[in-house]
C-alpha positions as CSV (number, residue, x, y, z in Angstrom):
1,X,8.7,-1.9,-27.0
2,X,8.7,-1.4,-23.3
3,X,5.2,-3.0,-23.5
4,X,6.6,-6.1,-24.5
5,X,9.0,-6.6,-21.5
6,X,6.8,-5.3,-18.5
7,X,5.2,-8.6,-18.5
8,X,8.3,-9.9,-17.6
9,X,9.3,-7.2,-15.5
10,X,6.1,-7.8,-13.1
11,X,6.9,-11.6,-13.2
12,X,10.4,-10.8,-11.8
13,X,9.2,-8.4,-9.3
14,X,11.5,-6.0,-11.1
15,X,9.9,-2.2,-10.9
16,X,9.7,-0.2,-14.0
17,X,12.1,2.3,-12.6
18,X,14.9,-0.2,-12.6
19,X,13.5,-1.5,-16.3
20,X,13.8,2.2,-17.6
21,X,17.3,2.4,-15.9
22,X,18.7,-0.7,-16.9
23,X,17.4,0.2,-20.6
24,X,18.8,3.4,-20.8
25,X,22.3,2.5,-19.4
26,X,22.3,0.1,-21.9
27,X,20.7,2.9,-24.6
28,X,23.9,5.0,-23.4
29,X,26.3,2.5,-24.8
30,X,24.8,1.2,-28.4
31,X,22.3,3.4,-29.0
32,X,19.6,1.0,-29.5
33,X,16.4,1.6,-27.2
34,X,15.0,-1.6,-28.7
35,X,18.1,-3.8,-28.4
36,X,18.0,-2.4,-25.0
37,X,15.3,-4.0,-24.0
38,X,15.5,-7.5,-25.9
39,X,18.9,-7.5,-23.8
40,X,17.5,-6.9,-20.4
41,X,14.1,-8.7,-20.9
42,X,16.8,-12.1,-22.0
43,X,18.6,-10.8,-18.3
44,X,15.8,-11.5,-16.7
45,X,14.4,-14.5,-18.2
46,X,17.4,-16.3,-17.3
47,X,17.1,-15.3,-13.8
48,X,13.0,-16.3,-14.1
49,X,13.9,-19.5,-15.5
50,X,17.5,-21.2,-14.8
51,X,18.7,-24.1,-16.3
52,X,20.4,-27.1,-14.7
53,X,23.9,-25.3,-15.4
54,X,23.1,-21.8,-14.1
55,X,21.7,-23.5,-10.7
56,X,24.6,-25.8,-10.2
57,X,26.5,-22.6,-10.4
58,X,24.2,-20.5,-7.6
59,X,24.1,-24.2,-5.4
60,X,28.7,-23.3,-5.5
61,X,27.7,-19.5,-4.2
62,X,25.4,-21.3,-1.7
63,X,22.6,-19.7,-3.9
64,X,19.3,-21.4,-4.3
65,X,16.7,-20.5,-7.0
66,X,14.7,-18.9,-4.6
67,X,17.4,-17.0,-3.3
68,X,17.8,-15.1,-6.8
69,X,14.3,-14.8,-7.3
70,X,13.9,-12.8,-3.8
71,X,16.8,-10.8,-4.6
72,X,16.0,-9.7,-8.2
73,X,12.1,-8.6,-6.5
74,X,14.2,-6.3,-4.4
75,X,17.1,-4.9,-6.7
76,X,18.1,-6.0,-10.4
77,X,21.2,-3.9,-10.3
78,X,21.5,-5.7,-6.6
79,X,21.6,-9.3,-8.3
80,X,23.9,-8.3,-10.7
81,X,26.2,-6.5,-8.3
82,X,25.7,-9.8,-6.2
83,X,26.6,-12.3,-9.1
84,X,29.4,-10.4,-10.2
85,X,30.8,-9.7,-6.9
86,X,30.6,-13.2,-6.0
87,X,32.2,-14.6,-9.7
88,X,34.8,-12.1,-9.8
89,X,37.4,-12.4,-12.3
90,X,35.8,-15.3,-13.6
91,X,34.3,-14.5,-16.7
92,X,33.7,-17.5,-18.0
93,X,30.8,-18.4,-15.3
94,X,29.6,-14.8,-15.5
95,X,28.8,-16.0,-18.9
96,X,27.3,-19.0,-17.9
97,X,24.7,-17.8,-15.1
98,X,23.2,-15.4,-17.7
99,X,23.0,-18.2,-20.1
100,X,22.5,-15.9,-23.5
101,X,24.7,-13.4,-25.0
102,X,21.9,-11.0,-24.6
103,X,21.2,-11.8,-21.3
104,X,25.2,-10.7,-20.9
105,X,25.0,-8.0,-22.7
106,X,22.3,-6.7,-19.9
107,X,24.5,-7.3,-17.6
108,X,27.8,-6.5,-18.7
109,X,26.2,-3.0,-19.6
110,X,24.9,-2.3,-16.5
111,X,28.0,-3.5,-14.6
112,X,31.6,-2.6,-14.3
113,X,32.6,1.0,-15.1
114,X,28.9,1.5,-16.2
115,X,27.0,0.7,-12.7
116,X,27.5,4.3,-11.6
117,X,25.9,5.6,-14.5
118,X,23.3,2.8,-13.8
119,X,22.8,4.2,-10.5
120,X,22.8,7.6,-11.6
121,X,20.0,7.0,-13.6
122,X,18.0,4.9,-11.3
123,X,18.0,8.0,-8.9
124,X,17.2,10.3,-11.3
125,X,13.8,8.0,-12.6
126,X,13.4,7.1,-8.9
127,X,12.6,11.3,-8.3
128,X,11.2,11.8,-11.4
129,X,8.3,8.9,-11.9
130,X,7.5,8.1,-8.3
131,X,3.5,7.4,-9.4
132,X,4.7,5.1,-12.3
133,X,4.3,2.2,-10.2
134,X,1.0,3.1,-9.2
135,X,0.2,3.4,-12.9
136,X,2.0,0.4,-13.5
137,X,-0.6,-1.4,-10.9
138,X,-3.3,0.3,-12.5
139,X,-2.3,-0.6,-16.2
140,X,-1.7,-4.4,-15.0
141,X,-5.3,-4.9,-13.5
142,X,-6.6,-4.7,-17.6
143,X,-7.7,-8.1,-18.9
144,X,-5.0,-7.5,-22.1
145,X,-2.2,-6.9,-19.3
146,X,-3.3,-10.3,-17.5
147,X,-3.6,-12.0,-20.6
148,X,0.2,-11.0,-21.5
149,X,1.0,-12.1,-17.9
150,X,-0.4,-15.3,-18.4
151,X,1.4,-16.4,-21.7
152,X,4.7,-15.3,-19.8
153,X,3.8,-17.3,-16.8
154,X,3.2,-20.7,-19.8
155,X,6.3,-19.7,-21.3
156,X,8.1,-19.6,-18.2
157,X,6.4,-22.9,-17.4
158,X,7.2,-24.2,-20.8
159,X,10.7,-23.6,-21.0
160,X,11.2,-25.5,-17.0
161,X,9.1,-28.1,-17.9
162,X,11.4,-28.6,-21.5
163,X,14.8,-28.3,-19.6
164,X,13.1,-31.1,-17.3
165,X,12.2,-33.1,-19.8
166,X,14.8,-33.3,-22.5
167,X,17.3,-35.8,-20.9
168,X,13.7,-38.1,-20.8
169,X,12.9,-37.5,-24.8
170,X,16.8,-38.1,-25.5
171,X,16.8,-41.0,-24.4
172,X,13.7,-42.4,-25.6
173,X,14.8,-41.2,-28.8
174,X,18.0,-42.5,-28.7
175,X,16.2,-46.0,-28.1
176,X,13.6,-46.1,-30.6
177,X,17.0,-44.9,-33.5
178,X,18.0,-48.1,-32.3
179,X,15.4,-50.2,-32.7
């Protein structure tokens, strides 16, 4: 399964240390290594790939796109700590700037009473698979790895270009039902 999200994970800048951490905080709570990962992979395809509402909500922290994309290449648990920090108290557009309930999930469970234990085990990977990096670099240099990279990279592209593009189809449906 972890196969399946490293794509993603490279794309985001995110190191597989903070994937394994993030996955196994969340493993801590339900038990489900998979669910785990669906949850954190949705984390951080929201913060690859923002909609309209979860930028208007960065532009009110004086956040751009950009902004979250540099800070989630440095520190997942950072941006979370970040966008929590900054939305404090207000849940509601916690919700919102992670978009799915998985995505929330991923960050709810690595959050709150849980980011010690996040950071606990972030440490603890951090001493214990210092080459997995390199073998991370190694492993993404096959053509299968690139390949993967590349459908994430259209899909990424896909999904901005839909968002962009659905007030456009709307309308032109809306105007040919009325014809």
């Amino acid at each position: 399964s972890v196969g399946q999200v490293i794509p993603t994970a490279v794309a985001a800048g995110v190191s597989f240390e903070e994937l394994g951490a993030a996955t196994a905080t969340l493993s801590k709570l339900s038990g489900d290594a998979k669910g785990s990962l669906t949850a954190v992979n949705s984390a951080m395809m929201k913060m690859l790939t923002p909609g309209s509402e979860q930028k208007e909500i960065l532009k009110s922290l004086n956040m751009s796109y950009d902004d979250l994309q540099g800070m989630m290449s440095e520190s997942l648990m950072g941006t979370f700590q970040h966008l929590f920090t900054e939305l404090e108290g207000n849940n509601e557009m916690l919700v919102k700037v992670f978009g799915s309930s998985r995505a929330v999930k991923a960050a709810f469970g690595t959050m709150g009473a849980q980011a010690e234990t996040y950071k606990n085990v972030l440490d603890g990977m951090n001493k214990s698979q210092g080459n997995v990096n390199e073998g991370f670099e190694i492993a993404s240099q096959t053509a299968g790895f690139q390949l993967k990279q590349a459908f994430e990279e259209l899909k990424n592209t896909a999904i901005e270009l839909g968002a962009m593009l659905l007030p456009i189809v709307s309308k032109v449906v809306a105007f040919v039902s009325k014809l």
